[in-house]
C-alpha positions in Angstrom: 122.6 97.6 83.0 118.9 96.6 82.5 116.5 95.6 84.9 113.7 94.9 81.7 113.1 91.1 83.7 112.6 92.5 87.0 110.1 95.0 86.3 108.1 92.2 84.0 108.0 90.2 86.9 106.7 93.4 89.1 104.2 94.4 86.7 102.5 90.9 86.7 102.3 90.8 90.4 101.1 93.8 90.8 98.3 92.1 87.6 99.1 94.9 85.5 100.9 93.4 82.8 98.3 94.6 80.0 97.4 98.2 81.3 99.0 101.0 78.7 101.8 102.7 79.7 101.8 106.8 80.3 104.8 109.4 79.6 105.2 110.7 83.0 105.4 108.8 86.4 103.5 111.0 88.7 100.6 113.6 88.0 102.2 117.4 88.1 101.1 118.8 91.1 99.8 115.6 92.9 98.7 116.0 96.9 98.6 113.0 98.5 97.4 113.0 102.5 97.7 110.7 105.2 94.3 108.8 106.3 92.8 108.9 108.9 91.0 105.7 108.4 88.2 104.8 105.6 89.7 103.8 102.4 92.7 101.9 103.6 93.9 98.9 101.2 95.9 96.0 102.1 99.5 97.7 103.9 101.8 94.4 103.3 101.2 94.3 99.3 101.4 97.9 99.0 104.6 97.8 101.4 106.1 95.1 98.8 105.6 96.5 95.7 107.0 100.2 97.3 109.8 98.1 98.0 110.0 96.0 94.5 110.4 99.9 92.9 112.7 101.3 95.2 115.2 98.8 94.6 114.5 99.1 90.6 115.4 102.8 90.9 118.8 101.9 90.8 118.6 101.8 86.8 115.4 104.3 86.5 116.5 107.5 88.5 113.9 109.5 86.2 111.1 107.2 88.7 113.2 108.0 91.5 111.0 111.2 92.9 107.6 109.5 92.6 108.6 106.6 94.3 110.1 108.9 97.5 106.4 110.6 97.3 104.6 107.4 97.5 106.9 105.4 99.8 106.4 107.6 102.5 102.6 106.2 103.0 103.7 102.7 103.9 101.8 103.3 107.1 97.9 103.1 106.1 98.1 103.5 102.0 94.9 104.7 100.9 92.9 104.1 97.3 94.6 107.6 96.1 98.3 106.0 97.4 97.4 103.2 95.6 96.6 104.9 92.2 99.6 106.6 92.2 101.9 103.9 92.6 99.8 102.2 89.6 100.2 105.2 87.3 104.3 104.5 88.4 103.8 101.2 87.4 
């Protein structure tokens, strides 16, 4: 079962279809806080693309972690939220 398509599709709406990829999903030991306010980005893209990954961990358990850390900022995802999901990306 492959999902190669689905996460093409992903990557380009998320504009990252050239970046380089990286050997591990998440940084060892990353902290990653709630805000309370300042350097909020837009909720509903971040919301969607959590979602676009959590329903391609069905075929890539080894993201499945990373995914749990980040999706539980769907609420006000800051700048640091959003790196992370682009290094899972």
């Amino acid at each position: 079962m492959s999902q190669s398509a689905y996460a093409k599709k992903i990557l380009e709406n998320a504009n990252m279809k050239n970046y380089n990829s990286c050997d591990t999903p998440m940084v060892c030991r990353l902290k990653l806080n709630k805000l309370k306010g300042g350097d909020v980005v837009d909720p509903t893209g971040y919301r969607s693309l959590i979602r676009s990954l959590r329903y391609i961990v069905n075929t890539k358990l080894d993201l499945a972690y990373a995914i749990g850390v980040v999706s539980r900022y769907m609420e006000a995802p800051g700048r640091e939220h959003w790196a992370a999901v682009k290094r899972i990306l």
